[in-house]
C-alpha positions in Angstrom: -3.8 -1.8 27.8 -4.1 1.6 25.9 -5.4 4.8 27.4 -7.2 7.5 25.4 -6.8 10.2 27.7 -5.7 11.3 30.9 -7.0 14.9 32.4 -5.2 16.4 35.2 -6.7 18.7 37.2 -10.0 17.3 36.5 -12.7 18.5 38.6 -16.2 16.5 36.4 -15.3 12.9 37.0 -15.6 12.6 41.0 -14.9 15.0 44.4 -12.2 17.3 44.4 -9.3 17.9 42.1 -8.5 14.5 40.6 -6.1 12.9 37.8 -8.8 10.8 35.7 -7.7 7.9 33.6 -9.7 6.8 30.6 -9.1 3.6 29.5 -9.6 2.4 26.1 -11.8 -0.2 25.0 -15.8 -1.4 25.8 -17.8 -3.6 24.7 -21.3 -1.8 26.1 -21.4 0.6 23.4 -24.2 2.7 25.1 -26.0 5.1 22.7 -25.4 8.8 22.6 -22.4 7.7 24.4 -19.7 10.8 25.4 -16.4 9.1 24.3 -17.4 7.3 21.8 -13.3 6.7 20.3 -12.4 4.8 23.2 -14.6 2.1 22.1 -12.2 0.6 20.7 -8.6 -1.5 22.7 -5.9 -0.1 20.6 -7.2 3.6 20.6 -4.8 6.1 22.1 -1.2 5.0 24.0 0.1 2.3 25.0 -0.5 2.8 29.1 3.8 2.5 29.8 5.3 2.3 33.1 6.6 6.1 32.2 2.9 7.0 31.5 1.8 5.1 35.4 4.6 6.9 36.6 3.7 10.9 35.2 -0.1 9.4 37.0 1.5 8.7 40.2 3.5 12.1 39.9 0.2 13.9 39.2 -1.1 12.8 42.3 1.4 13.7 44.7 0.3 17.6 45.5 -1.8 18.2 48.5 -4.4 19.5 46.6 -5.5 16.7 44.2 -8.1 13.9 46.4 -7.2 11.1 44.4 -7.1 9.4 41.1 -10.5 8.7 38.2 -10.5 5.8 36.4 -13.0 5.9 33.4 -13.5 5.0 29.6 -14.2 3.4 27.4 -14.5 0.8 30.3 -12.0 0.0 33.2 -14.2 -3.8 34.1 -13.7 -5.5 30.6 -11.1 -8.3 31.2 -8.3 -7.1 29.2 -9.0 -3.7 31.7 -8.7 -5.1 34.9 -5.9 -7.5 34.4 -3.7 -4.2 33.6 -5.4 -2.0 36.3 -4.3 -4.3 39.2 -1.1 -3.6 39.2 -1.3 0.0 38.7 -4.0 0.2 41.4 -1.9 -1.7 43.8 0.5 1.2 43.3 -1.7 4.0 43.7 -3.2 2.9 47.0 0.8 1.9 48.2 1.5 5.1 47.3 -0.9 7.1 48.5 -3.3 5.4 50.7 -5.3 8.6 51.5 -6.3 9.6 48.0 -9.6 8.3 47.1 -9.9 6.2 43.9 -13.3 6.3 41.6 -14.3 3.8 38.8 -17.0 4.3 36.7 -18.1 1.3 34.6 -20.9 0.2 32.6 -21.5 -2.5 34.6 -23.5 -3.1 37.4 -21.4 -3.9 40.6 -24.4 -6.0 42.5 -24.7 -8.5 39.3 -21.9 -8.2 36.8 -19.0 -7.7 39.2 -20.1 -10.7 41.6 -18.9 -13.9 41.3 -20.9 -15.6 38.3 -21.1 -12.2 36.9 -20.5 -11.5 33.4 -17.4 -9.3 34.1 -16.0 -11.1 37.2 -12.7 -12.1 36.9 -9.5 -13.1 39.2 -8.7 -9.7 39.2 -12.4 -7.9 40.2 -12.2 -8.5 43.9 -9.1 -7.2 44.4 -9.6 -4.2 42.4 -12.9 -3.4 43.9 -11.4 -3.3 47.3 -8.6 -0.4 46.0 -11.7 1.6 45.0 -13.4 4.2 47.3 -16.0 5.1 45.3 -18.1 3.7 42.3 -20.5 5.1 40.0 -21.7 2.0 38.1 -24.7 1.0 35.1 -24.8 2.1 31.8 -25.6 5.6 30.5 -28.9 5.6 29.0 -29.9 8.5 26.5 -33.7 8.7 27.5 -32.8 8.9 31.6 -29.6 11.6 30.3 -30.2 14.1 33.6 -27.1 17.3 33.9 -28.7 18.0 37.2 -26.9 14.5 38.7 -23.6 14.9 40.6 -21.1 13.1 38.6 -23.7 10.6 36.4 -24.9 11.2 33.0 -28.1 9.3 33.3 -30.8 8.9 36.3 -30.0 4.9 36.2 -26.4 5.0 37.5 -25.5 4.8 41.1 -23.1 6.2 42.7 -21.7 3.7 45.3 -19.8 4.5 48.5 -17.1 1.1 48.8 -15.2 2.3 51.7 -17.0 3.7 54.8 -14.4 6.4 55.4 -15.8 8.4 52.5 -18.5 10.6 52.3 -19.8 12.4 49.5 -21.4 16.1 49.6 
């Protein structure tokens, strides 16, 4: 898997102070879309064990809630076989920090089995998330008013009942 960028410190993509992880590579394409160069799977780094492991690092201080993952888009196949793992370590690690995925697809129909994006890996990875802002991002419903979506159709989903959002 390649990544296109990771932001530390980032406060935009979910609660809190948070290390956010955009993977490359989608398939949805949505118009007008915001990252537009992680389209494509070989944009940016290779995502190395030493890059997982300055991640993990970035998470460690008291004051960051939790890791973002984000794209391009972290539910393609090729995505979540690599983001198991590194999942896996990130809840090991820190079982308190919340993890967000935002993804194109819809968790109710595309991440279910029979889905178009369901995979050996979705279950398992959807169970390591806390919090899920899923659907597309449609130009004509684009709304800057919504906390944390670019467009009115996206939901942001609550996956663990410990969290709450403000």
């Amino acid at each position: 898997m390649y990544y296109g960028e990771i932001k530390y410190n980032d406060i935009a993509n979910g609660e809190g102070v948070r290390t956010s992880l955009f993977v490359s590579g989608c398939r949805l394409k949505c118009k007008d879309c915001f990252n537009t160069a992680t389209w494509s799977f070989s944009f940016g780094q290779p995502f190395t064990e030493a890059i997982q492991d300055d991640v993990l690092h970035s998470l460690k201080p008291n004051h960051v809630s939790g890791l973002t993952v984000l794209g391009g888009e972290p539910m393609e196949e090729e995505s979540q076989e690599a983001l198991l793992p590194f999942l896996k370590k990130v809840k090991e690690t820190f079982p308190k920090k919340t993890v967000w995925l935002y993804s194109g697809y819809l968790h109710d129909q595309d991440l279910i089995p029979g889905g178009r994006k369901y995979t050996p890996y979705t279950d398992e990875i959807l169970s390591l998330v806390d919090v899920m802002v899923d659907g597309p991002f449609v130009s004509e419903l684009k709304d800057i008013t919504l906390r944390f979506r670019g467009s009115s159709n996206q939901r942001l989903i609550t996956l663990k009942d410990k969290i709450s959002i403000a």
